[in-house]
DOMARKE-492127 format. One line per field, with one value per residue (C-alpha): residue number from 1; z, x, y; chain. Coordinates in Angstrom, 2 decimals, decimal comma. Layout:
BEGIN
n: [NUM ...]
c3: [Z ...]
c1: [X ...]
c2: [Y ...]
chain: [A ...]
This chain:
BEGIN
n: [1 2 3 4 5 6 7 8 9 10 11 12 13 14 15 16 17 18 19 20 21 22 23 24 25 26 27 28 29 30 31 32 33 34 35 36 37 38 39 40 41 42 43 44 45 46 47 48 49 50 51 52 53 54 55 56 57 58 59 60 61 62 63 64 65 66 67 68 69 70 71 72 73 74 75 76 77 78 79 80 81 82 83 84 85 86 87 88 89 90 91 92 93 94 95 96 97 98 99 100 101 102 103 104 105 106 107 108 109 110 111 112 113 114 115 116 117 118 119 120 121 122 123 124 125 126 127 128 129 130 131 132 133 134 135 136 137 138 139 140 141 142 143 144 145 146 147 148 149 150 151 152 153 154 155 156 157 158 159 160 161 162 163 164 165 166 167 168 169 170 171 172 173 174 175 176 177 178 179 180 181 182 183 184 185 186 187 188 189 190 191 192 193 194 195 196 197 198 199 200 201 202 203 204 205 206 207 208 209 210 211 212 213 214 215 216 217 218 219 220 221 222 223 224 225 226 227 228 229 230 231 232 233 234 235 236 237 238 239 240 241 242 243 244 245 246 247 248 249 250 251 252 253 254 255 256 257 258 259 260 261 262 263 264 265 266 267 268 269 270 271 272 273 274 275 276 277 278 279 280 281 282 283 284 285 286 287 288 289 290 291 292 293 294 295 296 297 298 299 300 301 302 303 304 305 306 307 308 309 310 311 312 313 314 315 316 317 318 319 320 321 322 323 324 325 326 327 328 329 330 331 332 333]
c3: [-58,03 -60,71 -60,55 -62,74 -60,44 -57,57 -58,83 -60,19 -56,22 -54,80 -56,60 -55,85 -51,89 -52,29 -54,35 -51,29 -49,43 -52,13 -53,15 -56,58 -57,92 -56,21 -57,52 -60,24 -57,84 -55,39 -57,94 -58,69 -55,40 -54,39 -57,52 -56,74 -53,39 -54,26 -56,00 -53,71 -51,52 -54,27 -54,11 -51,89 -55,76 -56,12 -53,10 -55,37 -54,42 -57,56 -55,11 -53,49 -56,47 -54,02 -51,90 -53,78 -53,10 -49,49 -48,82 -51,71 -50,24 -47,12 -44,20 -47,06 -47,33 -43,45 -41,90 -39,00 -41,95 -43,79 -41,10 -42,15 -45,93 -46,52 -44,53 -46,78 -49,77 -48,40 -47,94 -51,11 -53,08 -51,26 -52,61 -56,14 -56,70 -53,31 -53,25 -56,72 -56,26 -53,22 -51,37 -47,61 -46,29 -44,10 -47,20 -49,07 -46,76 -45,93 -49,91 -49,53 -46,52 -48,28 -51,01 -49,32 -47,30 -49,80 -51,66 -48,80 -48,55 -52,32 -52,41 -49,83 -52,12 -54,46 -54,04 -53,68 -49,84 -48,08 -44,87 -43,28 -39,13 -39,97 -37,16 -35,19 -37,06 -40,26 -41,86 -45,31 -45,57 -49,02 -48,90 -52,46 -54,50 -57,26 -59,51 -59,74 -63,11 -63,93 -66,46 -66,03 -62,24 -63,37 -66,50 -65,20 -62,27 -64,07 -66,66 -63,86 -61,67 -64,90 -65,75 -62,24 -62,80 -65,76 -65,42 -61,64 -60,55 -57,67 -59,27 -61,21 -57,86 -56,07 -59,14 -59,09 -55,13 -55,87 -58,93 -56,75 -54,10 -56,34 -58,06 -55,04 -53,21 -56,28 -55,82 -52,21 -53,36 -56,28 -54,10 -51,55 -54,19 -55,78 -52,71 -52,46 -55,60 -54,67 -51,69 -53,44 -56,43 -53,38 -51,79 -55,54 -55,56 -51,86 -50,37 -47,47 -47,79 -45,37 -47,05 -50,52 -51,82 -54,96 -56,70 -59,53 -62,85 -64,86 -65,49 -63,91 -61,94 -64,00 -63,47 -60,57 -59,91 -56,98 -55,20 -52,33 -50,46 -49,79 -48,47 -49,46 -53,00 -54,46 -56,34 -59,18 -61,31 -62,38 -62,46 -63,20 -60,56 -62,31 -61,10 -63,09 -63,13 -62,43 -65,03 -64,02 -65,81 -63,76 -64,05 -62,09 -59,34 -58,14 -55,21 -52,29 -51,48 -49,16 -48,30 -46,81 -49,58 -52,63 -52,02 -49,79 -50,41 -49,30 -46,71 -43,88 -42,99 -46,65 -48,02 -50,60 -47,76 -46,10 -49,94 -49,99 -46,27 -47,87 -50,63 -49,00 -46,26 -49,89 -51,25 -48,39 -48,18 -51,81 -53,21 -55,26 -58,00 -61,71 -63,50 -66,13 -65,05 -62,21 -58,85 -59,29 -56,95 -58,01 -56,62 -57,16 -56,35 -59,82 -63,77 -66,80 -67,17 -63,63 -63,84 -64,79 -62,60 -65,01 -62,73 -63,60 -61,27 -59,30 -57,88 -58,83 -56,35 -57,53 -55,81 -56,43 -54,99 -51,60 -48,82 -49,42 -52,72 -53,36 -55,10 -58,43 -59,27 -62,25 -63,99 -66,49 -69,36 -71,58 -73,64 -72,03 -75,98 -76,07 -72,40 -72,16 -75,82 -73,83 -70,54 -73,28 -74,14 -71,17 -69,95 -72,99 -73,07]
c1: [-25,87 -26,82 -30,25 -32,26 -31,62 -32,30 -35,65 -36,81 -36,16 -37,52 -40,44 -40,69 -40,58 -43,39 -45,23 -44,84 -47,52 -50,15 -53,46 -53,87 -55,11 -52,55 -49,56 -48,74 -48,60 -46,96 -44,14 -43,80 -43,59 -41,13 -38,72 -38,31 -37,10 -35,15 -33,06 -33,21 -30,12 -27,65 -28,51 -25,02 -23,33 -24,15 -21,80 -18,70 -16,14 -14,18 -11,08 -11,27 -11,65 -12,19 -14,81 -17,45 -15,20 -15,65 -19,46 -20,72 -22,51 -22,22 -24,81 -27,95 -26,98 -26,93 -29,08 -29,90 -30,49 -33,34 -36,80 -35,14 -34,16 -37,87 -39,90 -38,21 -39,30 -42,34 -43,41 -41,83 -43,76 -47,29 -47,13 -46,64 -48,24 -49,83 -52,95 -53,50 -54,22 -56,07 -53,83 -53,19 -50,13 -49,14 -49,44 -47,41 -44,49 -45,05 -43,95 -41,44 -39,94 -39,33 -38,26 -35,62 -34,54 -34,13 -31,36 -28,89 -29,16 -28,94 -25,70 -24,16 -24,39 -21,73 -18,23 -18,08 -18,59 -21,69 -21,29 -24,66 -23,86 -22,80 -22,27 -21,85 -19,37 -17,23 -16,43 -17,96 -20,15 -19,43 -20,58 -19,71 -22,24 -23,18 -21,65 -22,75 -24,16 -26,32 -28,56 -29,93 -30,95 -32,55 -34,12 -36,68 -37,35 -38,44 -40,62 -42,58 -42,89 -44,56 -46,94 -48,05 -48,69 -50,41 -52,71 -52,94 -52,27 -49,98 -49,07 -46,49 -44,92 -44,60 -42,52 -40,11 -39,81 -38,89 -36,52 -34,78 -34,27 -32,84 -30,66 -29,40 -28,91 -27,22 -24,66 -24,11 -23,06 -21,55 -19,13 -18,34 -17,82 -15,37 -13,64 -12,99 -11,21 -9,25 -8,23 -7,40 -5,23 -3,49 -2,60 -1,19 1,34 2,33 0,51 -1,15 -3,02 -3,35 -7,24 -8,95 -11,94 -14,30 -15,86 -17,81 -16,61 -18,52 -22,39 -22,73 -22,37 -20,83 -16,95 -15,52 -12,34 -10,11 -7,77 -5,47 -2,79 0,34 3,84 3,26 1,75 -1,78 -2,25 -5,64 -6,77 -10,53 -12,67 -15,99 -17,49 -19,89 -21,66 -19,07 -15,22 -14,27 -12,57 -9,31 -7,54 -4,53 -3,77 -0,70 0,25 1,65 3,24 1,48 1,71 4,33 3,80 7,17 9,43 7,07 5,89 9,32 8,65 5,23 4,81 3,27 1,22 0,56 -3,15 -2,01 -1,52 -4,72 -5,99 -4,13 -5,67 -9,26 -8,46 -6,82 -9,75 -12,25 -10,28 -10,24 -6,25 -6,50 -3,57 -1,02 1,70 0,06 3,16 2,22 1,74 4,20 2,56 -0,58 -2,33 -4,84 -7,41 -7,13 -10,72 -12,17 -11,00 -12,62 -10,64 -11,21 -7,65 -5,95 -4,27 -5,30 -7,63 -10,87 -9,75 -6,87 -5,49 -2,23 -0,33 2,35 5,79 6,01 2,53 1,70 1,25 -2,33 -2,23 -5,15 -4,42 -5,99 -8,88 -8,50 -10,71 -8,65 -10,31 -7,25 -8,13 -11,58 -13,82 -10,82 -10,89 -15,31 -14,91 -12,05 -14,70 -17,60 -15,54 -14,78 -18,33 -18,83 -15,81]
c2: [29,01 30,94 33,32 31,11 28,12 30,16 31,25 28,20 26,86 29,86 28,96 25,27 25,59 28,23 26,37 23,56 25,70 26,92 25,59 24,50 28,13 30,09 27,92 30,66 33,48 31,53 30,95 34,34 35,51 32,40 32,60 36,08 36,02 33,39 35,65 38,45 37,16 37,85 41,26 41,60 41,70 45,27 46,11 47,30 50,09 51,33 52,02 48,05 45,45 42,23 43,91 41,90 38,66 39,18 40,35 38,08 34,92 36,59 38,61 38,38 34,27 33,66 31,68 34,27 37,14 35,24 36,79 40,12 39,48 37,48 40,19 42,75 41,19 40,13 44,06 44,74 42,01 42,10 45,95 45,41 41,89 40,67 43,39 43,03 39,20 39,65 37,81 37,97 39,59 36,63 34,24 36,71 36,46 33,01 31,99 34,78 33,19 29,99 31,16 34,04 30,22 28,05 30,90 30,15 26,10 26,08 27,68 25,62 22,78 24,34 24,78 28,35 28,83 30,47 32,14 30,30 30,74 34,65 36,92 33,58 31,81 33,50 29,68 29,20 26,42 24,26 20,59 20,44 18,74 20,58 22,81 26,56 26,07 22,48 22,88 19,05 20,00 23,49 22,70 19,64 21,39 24,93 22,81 21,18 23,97 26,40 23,00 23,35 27,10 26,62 23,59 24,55 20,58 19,95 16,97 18,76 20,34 17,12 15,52 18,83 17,88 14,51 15,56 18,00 15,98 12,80 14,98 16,77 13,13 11,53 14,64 13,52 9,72 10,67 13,31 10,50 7,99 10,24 10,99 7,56 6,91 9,80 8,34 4,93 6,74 8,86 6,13 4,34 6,67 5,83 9,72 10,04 13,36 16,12 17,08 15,54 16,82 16,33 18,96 18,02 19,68 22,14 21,67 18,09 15,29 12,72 13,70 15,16 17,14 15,56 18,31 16,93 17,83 16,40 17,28 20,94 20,04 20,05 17,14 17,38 14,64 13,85 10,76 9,49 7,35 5,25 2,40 0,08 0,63 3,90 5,71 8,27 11,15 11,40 15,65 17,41 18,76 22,60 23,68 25,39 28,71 29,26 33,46 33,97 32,10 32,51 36,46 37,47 40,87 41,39 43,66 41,96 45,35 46,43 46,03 43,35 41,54 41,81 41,03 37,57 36,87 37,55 35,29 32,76 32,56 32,34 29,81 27,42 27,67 25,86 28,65 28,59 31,18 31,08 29,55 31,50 34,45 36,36 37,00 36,27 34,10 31,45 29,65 25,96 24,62 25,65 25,04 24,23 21,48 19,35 17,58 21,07 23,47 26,39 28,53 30,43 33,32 34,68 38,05 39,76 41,07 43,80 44,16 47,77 48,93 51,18 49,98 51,33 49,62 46,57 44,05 43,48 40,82 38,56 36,36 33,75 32,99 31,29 28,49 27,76 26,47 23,94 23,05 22,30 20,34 17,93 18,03 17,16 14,17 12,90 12,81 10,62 8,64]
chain: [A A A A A A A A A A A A A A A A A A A A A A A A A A A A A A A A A A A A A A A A A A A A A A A A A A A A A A A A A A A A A A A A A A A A A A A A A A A A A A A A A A A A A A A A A A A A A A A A A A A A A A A A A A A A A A A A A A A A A A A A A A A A A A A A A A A A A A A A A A A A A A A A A A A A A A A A A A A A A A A A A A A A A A A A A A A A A A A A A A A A A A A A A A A A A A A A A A A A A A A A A A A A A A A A A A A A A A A A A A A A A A A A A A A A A A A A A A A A A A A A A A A A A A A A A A A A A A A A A A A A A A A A A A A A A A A A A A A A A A A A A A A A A A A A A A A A A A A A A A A A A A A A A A A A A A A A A A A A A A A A A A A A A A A A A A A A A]
C-alpha cells in the first residue's frame, strides 16, 4: 500500500506492546519500519526499465527477510532515537519487529502481489481485499493512533485495532460477495469461467472490479455488493494474449521476451494487446474505471529491437479525471 498506510500500521502493531508513556516513541519507531520494506524501490538500472517491476514487493517483503530487515532498522533506529529516550535496545527492536512485519501482511491484502514464502516459493501472494490506496482505512486509523500518542491512553490504540481489523474483514466479505455475483452474471450469459476474481476499484470497498476468463477472453464488469440488491455495470471483454499468434515475431531468445515472461508472471497471466496502442502489453487486473479494459500500466515491446533490447515500461494515464468522476458516481448511484 502506499507509505502513509504502511506507517500508520507500523505504528499501530508497535503501539500493541508499549506502556501508556512510551506509545509516542513506540509509534515512531513502528511507523518507520513500517516503511522500511519498500526500500527495494530504489533498485533501478537506467539500462533495464522493469528491474523495479521484478524486485519490488520482493526479498525485503518476505516473510523469512523480516529478523534481518527489523534488526537492521532496529540498530539503525535505537542509534538515532532509542538512546536518546533511554530506551532499551531489545524494546527498540521489539516495536521495530512489528512494525518491519506488519509491511509484508499489509501488502498482501492488495492486488499487487507480494512475494511472502521468497527463496522458498517465487508465487506472489494477493488475497485481494483492499486497494493500494484507501483513504477511509488510513485516515481513522492515523487519527487514533496520534490521540494515543498524545494523551498517552491505550484506549485510543485498542479502537485503531478494532477499526483495522473491521475494515480489513469487511474487505474479506465484500471480495467473496463480489465473487459471487460474478459467478452468477458469468453464468447469465451461459460462461463457465476458467478463473474470476474481484478486486475492489480505486480508494474503497464499495464497488469491485470482476475479471474472468473464458474461452480465451477476459471478461470485466463492476458491481456493488450491498447488503440489498446488488447493483451491475456490465463492461467488455478483450482477447487473451496468445504469444505465438499475437507477437509472431518475437524472438523466443531475445530479452523482450524474457520482459513479457516477467510481466506476465506480475500480472498473474491477466495479459492482453492495448487496442489502442500497437504492441504494447497491458495488464488487465487494474483501471480507473473497474468495468474498463483501459489499463493503468503496460510494456511496449518493439519488433525492430536487439535481441539485447528491453522492453520499455509504460504507465497509461489517458482520460483518468473523467474515469474517477464516473467511479465517484457509481459509488453513489
Amino acid at each position: 500500500m502506499d507509505p502513509i498506510s504502511q506507517a500508520v500500521l507500523g505504528g499501530l502493531a508497535a503501539q500493541t506492546v508499549a506502556k501508556p508513556k512510551q506509545l509516542k516513541y513506540a509509534f515512531i519507531m513502528g511507523a518507520l519500519s513500517g516503511m522500511a520494506a519498500d526500500a527495494d524501490v530504489l533498485i533501478r538500472s537506467a539500462s533495464n526499465p522493469l528491474i523495479a517491476l521484478e524486485y519490488h514487493r520482493h526479498f525485503t517483503h518476505s516473510l523469512a527477510f523480516i529478523p534481518l530487515g527489523s534488526l537492521l532498522c532496529a540498530l539503525l533506529l535505537h542509534l538515532l532515537l532509542g538512546r536518546r529516550w533511554q530506551l532499551r535496545f531489545e524494546l527498540s527492536f521489539l516495536w521495530c519487529l512489528l512494525g518491519y512485519a506488519s509491511h509484508a501482511l499489509l501488502d498482501a491484502c492488495t492486488s499487487y502481489g507480494t512475494r511472502l514464502l521468497w527463496p522458498f516459493s517465487d508465487a506472489r501472494i494477493a488475497w485481494d481485499t483492499i486497494s493500494i490506496i484507501d483513504p477511509l482505512f488510513t485516515l481513522p486509523l492515523l487519527v487514533l493512533l496520534l490521540l494515543a500518542a498524545i494523551k498517552k491512553r491505550r484506549l485510543f490504540n485498542v479502537l485503531a485495532v478494532v477499526w483495522l481489523c473491521s475494515y480489513l474483514g469487511l474487505g474479506f466479505v465484500q471480495r467473496d460477495r463480489a465473487i459471487a455475483i460474478g459467478a452468477e452474471l458469468a453464468a447469465a450469459r451461459g460462461h463457465t469461467p476458467e478463473y474470476i476474481s474481484a478486486k475492489p476499484s480505486f480508494a474503497n470497498l464499495v464497488v469491485w472490479k470482476i475479471l474472468y476468463q473464458v474461452d480465451g477472453r477476459f471478461y470485466v464488469d463492476a458491481v456493488k455488493p450491498t447488503f440489498g440488491k446488488p447493483m451491475i455495470w456490465e463492461g467488455t471483454s478483450i482477447k487473451k494474449l496468445v504469444v505465438e499468434t499475437d507477437l509472431p515475431w518475437l524472438d523466443e531468445g531475445s530479452q523482450q521476451a524474457k520482459d513479457l515472461a516477467l510481466f506476465r508472471h506480475f500480472s498473474e497471466g491477466f495479459v492482453a494487446l492495448d487496442p489502442q496502442v500497437k504492441h504494447r502489453v497491458i495488464d488487465m487486473r487494474y483501471s480507473m474505471l473497474p468495468n474498463d479494459i483501459n489499463a493503468l500500466w503496460g510494456i511496449d515491446l518493439m519488433p525492430n529491437a536487439k535481441v539485447n533490447d528491453h522492453s520499455q515500461w509504460a504507465v497509461i494515464r489517458n482520460e483518468r479525471r473523467s474515469a474517477l468522476n464516473q467511479l465517484w458516481a457509481m459509488l453513489w448511484e
